[in-house]
N, C-alpha and C positions, 0 to 999 in steps of 0.2 A: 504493500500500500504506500502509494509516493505522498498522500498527506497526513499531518499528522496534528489532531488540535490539542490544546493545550488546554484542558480542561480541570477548573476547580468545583469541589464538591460541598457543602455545606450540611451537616447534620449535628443532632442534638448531641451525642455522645455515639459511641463506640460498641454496634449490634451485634448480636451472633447471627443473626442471618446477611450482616450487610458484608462483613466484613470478607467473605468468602468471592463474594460478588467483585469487589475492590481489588481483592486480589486477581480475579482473571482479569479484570481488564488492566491491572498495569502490567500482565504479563505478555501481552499481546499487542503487536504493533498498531498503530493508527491513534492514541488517544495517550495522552502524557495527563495521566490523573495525581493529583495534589486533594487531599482532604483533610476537611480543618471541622475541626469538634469543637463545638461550646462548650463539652464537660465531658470530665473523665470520670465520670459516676461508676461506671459499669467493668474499669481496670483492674479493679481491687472488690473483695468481698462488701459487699452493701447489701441495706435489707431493702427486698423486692419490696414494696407495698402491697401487688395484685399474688405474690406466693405468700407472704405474711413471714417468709422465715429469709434468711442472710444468703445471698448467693453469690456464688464466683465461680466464673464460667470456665470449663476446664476445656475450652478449643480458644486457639490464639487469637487472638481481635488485633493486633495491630501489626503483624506479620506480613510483608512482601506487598506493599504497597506504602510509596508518600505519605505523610498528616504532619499535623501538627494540632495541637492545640491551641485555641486563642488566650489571650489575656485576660485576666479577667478585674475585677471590682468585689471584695471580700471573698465568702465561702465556694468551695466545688461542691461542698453541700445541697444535696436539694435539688431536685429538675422542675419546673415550673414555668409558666410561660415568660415569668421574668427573672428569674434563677437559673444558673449563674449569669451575670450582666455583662458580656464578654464586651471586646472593642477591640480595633487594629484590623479588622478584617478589609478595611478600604485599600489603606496602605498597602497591604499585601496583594490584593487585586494586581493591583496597579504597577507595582513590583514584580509582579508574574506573567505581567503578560498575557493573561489569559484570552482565550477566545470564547470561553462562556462560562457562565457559572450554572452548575447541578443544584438544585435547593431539594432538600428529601424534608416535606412537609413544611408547615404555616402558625405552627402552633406556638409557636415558641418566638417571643421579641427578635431573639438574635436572626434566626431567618427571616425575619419580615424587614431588618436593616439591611442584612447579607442583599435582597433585593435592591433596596434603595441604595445600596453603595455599589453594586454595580450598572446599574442601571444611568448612575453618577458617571460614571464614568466610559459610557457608552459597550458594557456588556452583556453581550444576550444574556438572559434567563432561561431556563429550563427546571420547571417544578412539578417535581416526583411529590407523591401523598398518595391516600390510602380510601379516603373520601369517597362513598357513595349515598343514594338520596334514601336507601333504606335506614338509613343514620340520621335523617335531618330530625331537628328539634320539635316537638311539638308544641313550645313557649313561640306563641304569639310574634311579641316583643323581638325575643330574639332571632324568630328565622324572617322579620322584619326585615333589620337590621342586616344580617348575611344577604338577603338579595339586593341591598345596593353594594354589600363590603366583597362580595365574592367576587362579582362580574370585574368589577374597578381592581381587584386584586389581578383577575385573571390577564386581564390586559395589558400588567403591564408585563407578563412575560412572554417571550417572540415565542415556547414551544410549551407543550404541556405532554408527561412523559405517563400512559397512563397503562396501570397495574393489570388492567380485566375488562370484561366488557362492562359491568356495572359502573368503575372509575370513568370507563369515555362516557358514559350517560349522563354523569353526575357532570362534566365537564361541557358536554352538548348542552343541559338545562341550565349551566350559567352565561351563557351566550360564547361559548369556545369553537370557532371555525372549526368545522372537520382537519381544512390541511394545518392545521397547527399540535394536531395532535397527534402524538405517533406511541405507538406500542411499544411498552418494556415490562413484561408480564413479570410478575411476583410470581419470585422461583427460590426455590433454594439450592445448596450446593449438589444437586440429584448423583453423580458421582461418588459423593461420601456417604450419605444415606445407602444408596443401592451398596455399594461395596461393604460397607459394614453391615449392613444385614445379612448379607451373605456370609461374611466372616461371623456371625453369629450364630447360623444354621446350626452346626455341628454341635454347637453348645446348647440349644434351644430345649433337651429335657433337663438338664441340670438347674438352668433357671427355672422353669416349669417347678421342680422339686423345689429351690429355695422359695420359692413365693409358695410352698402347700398344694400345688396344682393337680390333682390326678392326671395322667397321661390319656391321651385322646380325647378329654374334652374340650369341646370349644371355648375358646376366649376372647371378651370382648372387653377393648379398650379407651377408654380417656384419658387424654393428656393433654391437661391445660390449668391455667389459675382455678381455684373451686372459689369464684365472686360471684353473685348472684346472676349477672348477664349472660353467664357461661353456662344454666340450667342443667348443671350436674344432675340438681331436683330430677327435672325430667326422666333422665335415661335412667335412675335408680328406679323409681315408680312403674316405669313401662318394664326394666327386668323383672319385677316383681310378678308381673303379669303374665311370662311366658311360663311354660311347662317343660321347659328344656333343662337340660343341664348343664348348661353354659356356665362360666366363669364370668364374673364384672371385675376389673381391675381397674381401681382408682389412681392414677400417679398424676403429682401434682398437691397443690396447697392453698391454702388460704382459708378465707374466713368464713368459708360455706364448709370446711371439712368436718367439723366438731359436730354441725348437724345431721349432717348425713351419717355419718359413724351412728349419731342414737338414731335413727332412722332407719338403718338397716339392720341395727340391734334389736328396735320393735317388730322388724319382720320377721325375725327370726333367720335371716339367711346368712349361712356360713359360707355361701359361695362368693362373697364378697371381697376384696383384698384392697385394703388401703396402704401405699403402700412409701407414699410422700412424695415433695421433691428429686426430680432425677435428673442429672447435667446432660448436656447437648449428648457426649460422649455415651451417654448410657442411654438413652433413647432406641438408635436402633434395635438394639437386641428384642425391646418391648414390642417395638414393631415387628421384627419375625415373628415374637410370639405369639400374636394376637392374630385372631380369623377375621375379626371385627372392629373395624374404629370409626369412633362417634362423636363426632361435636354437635352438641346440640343449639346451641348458644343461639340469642334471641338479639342481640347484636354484633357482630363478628365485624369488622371493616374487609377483612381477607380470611384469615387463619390458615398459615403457614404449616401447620403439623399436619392438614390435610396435605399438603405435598410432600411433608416427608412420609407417611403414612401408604401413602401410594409409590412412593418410591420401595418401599417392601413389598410391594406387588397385593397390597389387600386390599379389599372393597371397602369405601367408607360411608355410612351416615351422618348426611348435613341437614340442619333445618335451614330452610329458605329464606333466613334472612342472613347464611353466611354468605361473605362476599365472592369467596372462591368457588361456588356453586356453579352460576355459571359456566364458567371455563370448565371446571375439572369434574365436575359428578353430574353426569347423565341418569338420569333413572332408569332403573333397571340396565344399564347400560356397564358405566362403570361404577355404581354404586346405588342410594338411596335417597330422594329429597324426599322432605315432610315437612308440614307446615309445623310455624315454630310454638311450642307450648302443648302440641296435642300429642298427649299422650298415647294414646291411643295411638295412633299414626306411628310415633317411633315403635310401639310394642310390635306393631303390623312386623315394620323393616325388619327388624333383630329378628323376626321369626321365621321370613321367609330368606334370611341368609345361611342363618343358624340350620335350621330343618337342612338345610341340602350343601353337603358339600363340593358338588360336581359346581354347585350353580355360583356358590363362591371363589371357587379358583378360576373360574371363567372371567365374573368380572371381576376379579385380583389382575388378573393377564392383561384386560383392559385397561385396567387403570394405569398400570404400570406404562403402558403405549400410550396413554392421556398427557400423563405428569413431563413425560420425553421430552413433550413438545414445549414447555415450559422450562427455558433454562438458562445458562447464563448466555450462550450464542447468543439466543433470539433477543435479551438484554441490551446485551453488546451492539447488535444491529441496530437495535432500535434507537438506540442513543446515537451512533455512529449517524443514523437519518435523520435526525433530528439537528445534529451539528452539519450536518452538509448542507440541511435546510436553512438553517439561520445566520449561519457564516457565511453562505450565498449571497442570504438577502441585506445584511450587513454589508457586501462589497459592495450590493448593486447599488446600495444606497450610499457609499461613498464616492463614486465614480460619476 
């Protein structure tokens, strides 16, 4: 590739899913990436708010690609829309030379400056979020308010980088041109996932044994915060319902788990397994084990484990207000949608997965052909069109 843009990135701190992403493209010719963090919350052990317990993430976040951190104004303490109070990002622009800047979401002050400083300085914009209209607020007042701040937001940047098809929707109904818009699906690292589940295979009855598990029963999985938005509630109530002999395996934390623990103690079900927090690292293995995984969640903007989850090649149920729906779970296809809260409905899913195991590894096989198509290439392209797009229109307009 004979060109090569020189591209800065803007994010609140330092992600396990972004960082993976960061690294292919600095490894790979056409895009010279610099990325600069508001805050290093996420470098060092801190307590999650949404797990309720201290985490530190045992895959590298700042390995094999550029950053820097900004300067800041008191504490790294705290993430919030105006915690930490960073500054120096202009200077640096300006100093680098850049041919555009990446903005990954709006929530937070420091990217809403990051905008205005380079836009000071005549450099494109390009802004990655998460944002769809299954999300919007039901306050009046406030979703007043967003339709004059979104569209005035959205203009002033020359691309918008969007996640799925729900994210272009959301993007189409705040007045965003189709050609402004280009594709960079929410992917994870699909490579590590698939390769460590399969490096898990061989191991796959010994965990079975440490978690209590009888062999040959099926297992069905959740991995995610236990907050109320994430309707753990649900999937425990619809187990309850089947007559199978399925496994529920809980991993993950928070402030919904002390309930559900008395909750499946009143049911009397011993096929339950709580089992806590588990790092990036330990995840796949739960995914070979499981025949079944389930977000049920009644708000999701994406959720991310549905791709790693399909990268183990298993079938998942989503309720239909996840974001990732669209894209990756076809009904009956490569997984389950059900409307969100109806119990009923998920009991349906779980039963007619569970009952037949021919009909699960079919759409496991699918899935797994689904998630492919989502990754870090199709990322990379899209960003890579989006900069040939704006840099174009940047020359034409200097010329």
């Amino acid at each position: 590739m004979d060109v090569s843009y020189r591209v800065a990135c803007l994010v609140s701190h330092p992600i396990q899913y972004q960082a993976p992403l960061f690294r292919y493209i600095a490894a790979r010719p056409g895009i010279e990436l610099t990325v600069f963090f508001l805050s290093d919350l996420s470098v060092r052990a801190y307590r999650d708010s949404g797990f309720g317990v201290e985490v530190k993430w045992d895959v590298p976040l700042l390995d094999g690609y550029r950053h820097e951190f900004l300067p800041r104004v008191g504490s790294w303490s705290g993430l919030s829309f105006w915690r930490p109070w960073t500054f120096g990002l202009r200077a640096r622009l300006r100093r680098g030379r850049f041919d555009a800047l990446w903005v990954h979401g709006y929530a937070h002050r420091g990217c809403l400056a990051g905008i205005a400083a380079a836009k000071s300085l005549n450099i494109p914009v390009m802004l990655r979020g998460e944002s769809n209209l299954l999300s919007e607020t039901d306050d009046a007042l406030k979703l007043g308010v967003k339709r004059i701040a979104m569209p005035a937001l959205l203009r002033t940047c020359d691309a918008v980088l969007a996640i799925g098809r729900l994210n272009r929707e959301y993007y189409l109904h705040y007045g965003v041109e189709p050609g402004r818009i280009f594709p960079m699906p929410y992917a994870v690292d699909n490579e590590f996932f698939r390769t460590a589940a399969e490096r898990a295979r061989p191991h796959r009855e010994r965990l079975r044994a440490e978690l209590g598990l009888q062999p040959r029963r099926p297992v069905i999985l959740f991995a995610s915060k236990m907050q109320p938005h994430k309707r753990a509630a649900d999937l425990l109530e619809a187990y309850a319902r089947l007559s199978s002999t399925a496994y529920l395996v809980f991993t993950g934390d928070g402030e919904e788990r002390a309930k559900l623990e008395r909750r499946a103690h009143e049911l009397k079900l011993d096929s339950i397994r709580f089992i806590g927090f588990r790092n990036q690292s330990e995840l796949p293995s739960l995914y070979d084990l499981c025949d079944v995984f389930v977000l049920p969640s009644e708000h999701e903007p994406w959720g991310l484990v549905v791709n790693e989850a399909m990268n183990a090649g298993k079938p998942v149920i989503v309720s239909d207000r996840v974001g990732a729906g669209p894209d990756l779970v076809e009904d009956g296809i490569t997984g389950c949608v059900y409307p969100a809260r109806d119990i009923a409905a998920l009991a349906d899913c779980l039963r007619r997965l569970i009952d037949s195991p021919e009909h699960r590894a079919a759409i496991g096989a699918r899935a797994l052909g689904q998630v492919s198509r989502l990754d870090f290439a199709a990322d990379r392209e899209g960003l890579l069109a989006a900069l040939d797009s704006i840099v174009a229109k940047k020359a034409r307009a200097a010329a």
